[in-house]
N, C-alpha and C positions, 0 to 999 in steps of 0.2 A: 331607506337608502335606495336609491335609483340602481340601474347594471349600468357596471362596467362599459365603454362604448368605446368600440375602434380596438376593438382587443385584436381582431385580424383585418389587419392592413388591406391583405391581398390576397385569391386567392387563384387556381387556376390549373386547365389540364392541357396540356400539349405532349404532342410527338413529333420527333423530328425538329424538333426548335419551332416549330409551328404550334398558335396558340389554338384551342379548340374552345375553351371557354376560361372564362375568366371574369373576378370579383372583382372590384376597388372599392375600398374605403375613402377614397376621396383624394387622396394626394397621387401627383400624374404622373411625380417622380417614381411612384413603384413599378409602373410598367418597366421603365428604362432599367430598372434596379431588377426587377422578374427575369427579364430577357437577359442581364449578364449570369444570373444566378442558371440560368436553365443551358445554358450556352458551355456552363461547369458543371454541370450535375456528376454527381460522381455516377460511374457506370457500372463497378462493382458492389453495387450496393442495392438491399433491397428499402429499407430509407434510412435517411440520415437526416441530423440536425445538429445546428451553426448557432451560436448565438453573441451576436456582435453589440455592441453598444447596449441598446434596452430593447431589442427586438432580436424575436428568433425568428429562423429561417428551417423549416421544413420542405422535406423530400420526400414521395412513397413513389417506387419505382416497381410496375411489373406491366408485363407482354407488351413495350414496349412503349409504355405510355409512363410519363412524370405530372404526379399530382403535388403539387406544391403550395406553399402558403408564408406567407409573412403574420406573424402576429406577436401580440406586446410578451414581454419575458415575463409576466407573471404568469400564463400559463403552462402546467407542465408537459412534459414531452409524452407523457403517455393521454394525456387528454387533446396535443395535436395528433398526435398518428391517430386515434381515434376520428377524429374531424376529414383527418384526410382519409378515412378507407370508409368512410360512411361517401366522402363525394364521388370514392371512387366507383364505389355501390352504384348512387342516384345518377352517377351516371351515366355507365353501361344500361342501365333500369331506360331512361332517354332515349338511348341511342337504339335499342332494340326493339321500342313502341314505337319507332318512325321508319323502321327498316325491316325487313326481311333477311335474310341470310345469312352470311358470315362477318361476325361482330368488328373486326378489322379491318375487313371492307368496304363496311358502311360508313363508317367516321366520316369519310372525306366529306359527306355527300348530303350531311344532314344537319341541321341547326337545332341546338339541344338548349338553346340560352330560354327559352320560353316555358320547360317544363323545368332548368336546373335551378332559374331566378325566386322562387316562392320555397322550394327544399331547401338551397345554400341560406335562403336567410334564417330558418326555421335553425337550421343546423350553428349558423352566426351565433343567435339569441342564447340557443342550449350554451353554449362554447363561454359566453357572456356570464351567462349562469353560475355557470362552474367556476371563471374567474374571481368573480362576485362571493364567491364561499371562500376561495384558497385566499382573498385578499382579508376576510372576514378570521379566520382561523391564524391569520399570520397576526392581527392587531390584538385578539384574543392574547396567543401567545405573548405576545409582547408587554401588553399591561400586564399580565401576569405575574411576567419576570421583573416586571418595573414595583407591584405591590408586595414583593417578597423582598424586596432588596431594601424599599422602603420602611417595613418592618422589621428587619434587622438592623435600622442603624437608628430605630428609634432611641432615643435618652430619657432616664425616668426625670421626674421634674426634681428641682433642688427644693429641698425644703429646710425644717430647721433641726437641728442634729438632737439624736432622742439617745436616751442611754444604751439602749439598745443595739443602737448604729455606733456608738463609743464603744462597746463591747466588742462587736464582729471588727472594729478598727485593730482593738488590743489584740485579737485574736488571729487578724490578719497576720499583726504582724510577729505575732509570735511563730506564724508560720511560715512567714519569711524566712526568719532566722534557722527556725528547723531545715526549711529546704537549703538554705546557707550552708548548714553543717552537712546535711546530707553529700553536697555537692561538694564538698570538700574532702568528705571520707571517700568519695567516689575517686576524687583525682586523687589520694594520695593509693589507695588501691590499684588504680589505674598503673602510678610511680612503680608500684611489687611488682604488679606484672610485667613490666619492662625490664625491670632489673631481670628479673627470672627466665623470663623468655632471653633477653641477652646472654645469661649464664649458658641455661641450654644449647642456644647456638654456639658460643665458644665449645661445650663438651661437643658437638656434634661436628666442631671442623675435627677438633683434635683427636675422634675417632675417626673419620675421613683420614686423617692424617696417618697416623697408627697403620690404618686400614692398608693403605696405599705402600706403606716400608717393609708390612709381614709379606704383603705381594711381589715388592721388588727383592726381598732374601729370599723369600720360595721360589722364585724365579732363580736367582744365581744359583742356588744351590742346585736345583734340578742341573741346570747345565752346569758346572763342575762334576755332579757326578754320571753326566753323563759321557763328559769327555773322560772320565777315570776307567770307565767301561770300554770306551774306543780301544786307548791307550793298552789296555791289559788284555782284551782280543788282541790286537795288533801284535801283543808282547808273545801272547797262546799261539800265535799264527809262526812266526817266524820262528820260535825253538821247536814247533813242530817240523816243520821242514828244514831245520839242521839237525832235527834227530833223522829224520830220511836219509839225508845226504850221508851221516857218520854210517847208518847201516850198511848205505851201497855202498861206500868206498872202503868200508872195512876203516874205521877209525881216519887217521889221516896220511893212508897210504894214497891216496890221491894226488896228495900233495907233491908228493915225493919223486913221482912220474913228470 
């Protein structure tokens, strides 16, 4: 079986929405479709990935440059950001065998398409590779589940009925019957417990019930005997201070004045 072909569309480094290099797999349309994708790039992000229809959309973002790629959705996400930090490698490696000094100053000023075009495809190929197995691993999986499913719904052949097979029939259905009875002793056990459990809860209002009456008599009574108590201070209070009064006036010569 041949590789996988056209697994990435597209691929490409730019800063500032300015393209510095750039792959095509052959359709023109992706430039147009690169340029609105990079014009969004998320900015908080060190990379990201989109995946729309049957093509994903990759981002590697850092010291101000966007490494980006289009390629088919049977690839996974961790085998493009791979792709992309390998370009992003090969091509800083480029840009610093053409230039001297400070790596973000050179870019402007040097053409790197001559040493990136023989690495990008090396890296294409591997990329290809890889799709090439996960597409391998997913049909595996699949017939897999297809010869499992298959043998479980095999049927033995009909053949001609041996005593044997008259035997485990009577014996079936003897067991029928048993599970018949079984299941019937269950629902009428089932009926007990209903009953009982309903009993219970009736006893369980009617000590709720109970509960709730001994609380409202030990309530009233506290208060009766607590107003009994006011009452008879109040009665201790006021013959105290008409025994006072009878002392000072000397009985009820008071009155009399």
């Amino acid at each position: 079986m041949g590789l996988i072909k056209n697994t990435v569309h597209y691929c490409c480094v730019s800063r500032d929405n300015q393209i510095l290099y750039s792959y095509n797999g052959g359709d023109h349309s992706n430039e147009t479709l690169a340029a609105l994708c990079l014009e969004k790039s998320p900015p908080f992000h060190n990379w990201y990935f989109e995946t729309i229809g049957k093509r994903r959309f990759g981002f590697l973002i850092g010291d101000g440059f966007v490494y980006f790629a289009i390629v088919d959705e049977v690839l996974r996400r961790s085998s493009v950001l791979r792709f992309l930090e390998h370009l992003r490698d090969e091509f800083k490696k480029a840009a610093r065998k053409n230039c001297k000094g400070s790596f973000t100053a050179m870019i402007g000023s040097i053409n790197v398409d001559d040493q990136l075009v023989p690495v990008v495809s090396k890296l294409i190929a591997s990329l290809e590779r890889v799709a090439e197995s996960s597409k391998d691993e997913l049909k595996s999986s699949n017939l897999g589940e297809q010869s499992e499913g298959s043998n479980s719904t095999k049927a033995p052949l009909l053949g001609k009925s041996s005593k044997q097979d008259k035997k485990k029939g009577k014996d079936h259905v003897i067991s029928l019957r048993g599970i018949e009875l079984e299941e019937h002793r269950n629902s009428s056990d089932r009926g007990n417990r209903t009953d009982a459990s309903g009993a219970g809860t009736s006893l369980q209002k009617e000590c709720v019930s109970s509960r709730g009456r001994s609380v409202s008599q030990s309530f009233e009574w506290k208060w009766r005997r607590l107003v009994q108590i006011v009452l008879a201070i109040d009665a201790a209070i006021c013959l105290t201070l008409f025994g006072i009064w009878l002392a000072i006036c000397g009985g009820i010569e008071c009155t009399r004045s």
